[in-house]
VEXTOR-800392 format. One line per 3 residues: their letters; for each residue x, y, z of N, C-alpha, C, O. Coordinates in pm, whole numbers, plus 32768, in hexadecimal, padded with zeros to 4 digits. Layout:
a) X Y Z X Y Z X Y Z X Y Z | ...;
% end
This chain:
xxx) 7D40 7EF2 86E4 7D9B 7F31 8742 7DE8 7EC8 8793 7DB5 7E58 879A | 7E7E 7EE6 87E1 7E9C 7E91 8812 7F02 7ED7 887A 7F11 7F4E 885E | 7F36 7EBA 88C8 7F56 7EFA 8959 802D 7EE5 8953 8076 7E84 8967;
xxx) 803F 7F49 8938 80E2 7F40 8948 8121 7F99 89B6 8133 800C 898D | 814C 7F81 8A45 818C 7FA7 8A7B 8110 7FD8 8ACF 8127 8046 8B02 | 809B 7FA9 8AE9 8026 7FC8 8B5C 7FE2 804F 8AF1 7F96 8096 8B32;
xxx) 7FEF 8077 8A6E 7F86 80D0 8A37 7F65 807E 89C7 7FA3 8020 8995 | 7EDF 80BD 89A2 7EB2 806D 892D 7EC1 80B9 888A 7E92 8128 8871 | 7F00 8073 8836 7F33 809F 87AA 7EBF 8073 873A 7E8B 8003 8743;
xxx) 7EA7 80B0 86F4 7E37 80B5 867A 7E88 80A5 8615 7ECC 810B 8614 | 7EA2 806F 85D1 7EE6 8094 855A 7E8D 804F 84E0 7E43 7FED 84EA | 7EAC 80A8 845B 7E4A 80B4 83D7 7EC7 8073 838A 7F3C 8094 83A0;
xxx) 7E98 8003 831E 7F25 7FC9 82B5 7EF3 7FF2 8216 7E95 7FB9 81E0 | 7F2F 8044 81E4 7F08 8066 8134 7F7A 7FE1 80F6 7FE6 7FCB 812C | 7F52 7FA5 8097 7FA4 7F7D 8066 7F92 7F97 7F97 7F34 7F70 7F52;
xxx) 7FEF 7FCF 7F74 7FF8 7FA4 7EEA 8044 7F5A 7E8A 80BD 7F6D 7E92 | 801A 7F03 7E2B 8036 7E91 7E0D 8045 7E96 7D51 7FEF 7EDA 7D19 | 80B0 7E4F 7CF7 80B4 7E49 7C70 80D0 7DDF 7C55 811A 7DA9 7CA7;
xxx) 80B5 7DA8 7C03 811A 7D39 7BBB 8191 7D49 7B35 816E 7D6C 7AC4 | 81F3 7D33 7B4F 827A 7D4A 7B2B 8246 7CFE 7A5B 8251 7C87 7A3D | 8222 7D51 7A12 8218 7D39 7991 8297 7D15 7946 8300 7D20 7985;
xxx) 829C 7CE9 78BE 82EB 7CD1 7861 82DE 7D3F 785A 827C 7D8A 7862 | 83A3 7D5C 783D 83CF 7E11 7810 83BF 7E5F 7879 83E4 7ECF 7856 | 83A3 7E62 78D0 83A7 7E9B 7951 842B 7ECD 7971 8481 7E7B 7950;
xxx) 845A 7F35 79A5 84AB 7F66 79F2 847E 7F42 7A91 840A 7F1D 7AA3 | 84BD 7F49 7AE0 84A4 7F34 7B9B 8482 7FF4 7BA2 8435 800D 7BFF | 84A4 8056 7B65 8467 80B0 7B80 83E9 80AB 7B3B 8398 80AA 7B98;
xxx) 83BD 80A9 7AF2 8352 80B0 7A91 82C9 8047 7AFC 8257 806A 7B1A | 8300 7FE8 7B13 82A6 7F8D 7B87 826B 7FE7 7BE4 81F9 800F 7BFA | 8325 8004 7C34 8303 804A 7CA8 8297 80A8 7C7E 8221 808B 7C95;
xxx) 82BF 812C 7C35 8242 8177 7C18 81AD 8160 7C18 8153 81AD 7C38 | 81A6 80AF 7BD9 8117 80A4 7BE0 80EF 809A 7C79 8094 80D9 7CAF | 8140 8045 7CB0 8107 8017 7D66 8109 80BE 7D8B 80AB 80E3 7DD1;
xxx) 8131 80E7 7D7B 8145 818D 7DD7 80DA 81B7 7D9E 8090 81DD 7DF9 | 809E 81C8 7D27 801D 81FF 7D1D 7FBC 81A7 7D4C 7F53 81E2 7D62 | 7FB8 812E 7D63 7F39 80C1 7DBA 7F55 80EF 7E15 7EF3 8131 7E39;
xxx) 7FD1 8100 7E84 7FD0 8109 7EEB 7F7F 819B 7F17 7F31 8197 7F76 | 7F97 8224 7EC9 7F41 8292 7EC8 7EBD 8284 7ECC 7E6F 82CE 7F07 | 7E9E 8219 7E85 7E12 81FE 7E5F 7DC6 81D0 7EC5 7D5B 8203 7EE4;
xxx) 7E0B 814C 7F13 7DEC 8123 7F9F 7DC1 8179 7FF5 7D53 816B 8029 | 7E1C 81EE 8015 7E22 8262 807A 7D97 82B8 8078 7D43 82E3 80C7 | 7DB6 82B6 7FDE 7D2E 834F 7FAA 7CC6 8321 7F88 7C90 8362 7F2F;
xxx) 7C85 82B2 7FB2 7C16 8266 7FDA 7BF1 8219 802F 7BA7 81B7 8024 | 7C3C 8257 80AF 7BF9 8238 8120 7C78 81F7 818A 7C71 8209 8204 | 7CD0 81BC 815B 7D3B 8195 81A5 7D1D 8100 81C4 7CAD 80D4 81AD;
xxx) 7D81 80B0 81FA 7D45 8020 821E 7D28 7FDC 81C1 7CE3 7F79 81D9 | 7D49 7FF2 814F 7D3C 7FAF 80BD 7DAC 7F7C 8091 7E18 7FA1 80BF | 7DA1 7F28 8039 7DE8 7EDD 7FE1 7DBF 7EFC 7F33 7D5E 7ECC 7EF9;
xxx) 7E20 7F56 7EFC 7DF6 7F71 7E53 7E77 7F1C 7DE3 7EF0 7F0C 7DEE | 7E33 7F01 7D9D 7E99 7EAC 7D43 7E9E 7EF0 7CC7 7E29 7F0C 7CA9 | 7EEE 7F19 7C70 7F08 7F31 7C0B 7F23 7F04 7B95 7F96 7F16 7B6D;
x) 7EDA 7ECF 7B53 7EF8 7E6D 7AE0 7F23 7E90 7A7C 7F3A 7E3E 7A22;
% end
C-alpha cells in the first residue's frame, strides 16, 4: 500500500506476457498475452503468466 493525496491505495498488478514467434502476426501474439494475462487474474491476481 502506499498513501496518495493523505489516503492509502492498495493496488493488485496481473501481468500477461508472450514471446513474438517466427510467423507470428502482432494479433496472433497479442491473443496469446491476453489469454496469460486472463490466466494471471483467474488465479489469484498479482501474478505474472507467460505464454509460450
Amino acid at each position: 500500500p502506499f498513501k496518495f493525496k493523505d489516503k492509502q491505495v492498495e493496488i493488485t498488478i496481473s501481468i500477461g506476457a508472450t514471446q513474438f514467434k517466427k510467423g507470428d502476426t502482432p494479433l496472433s501474439a497479442f491473443d496469446r498475452a491476453d489469454d496469460a494475462l486472463y490466466q494471471a487474474k483467474n488465479t489469484g491476481r498479482d501474478r505474472i503468466c507467460i505464454n509460450k
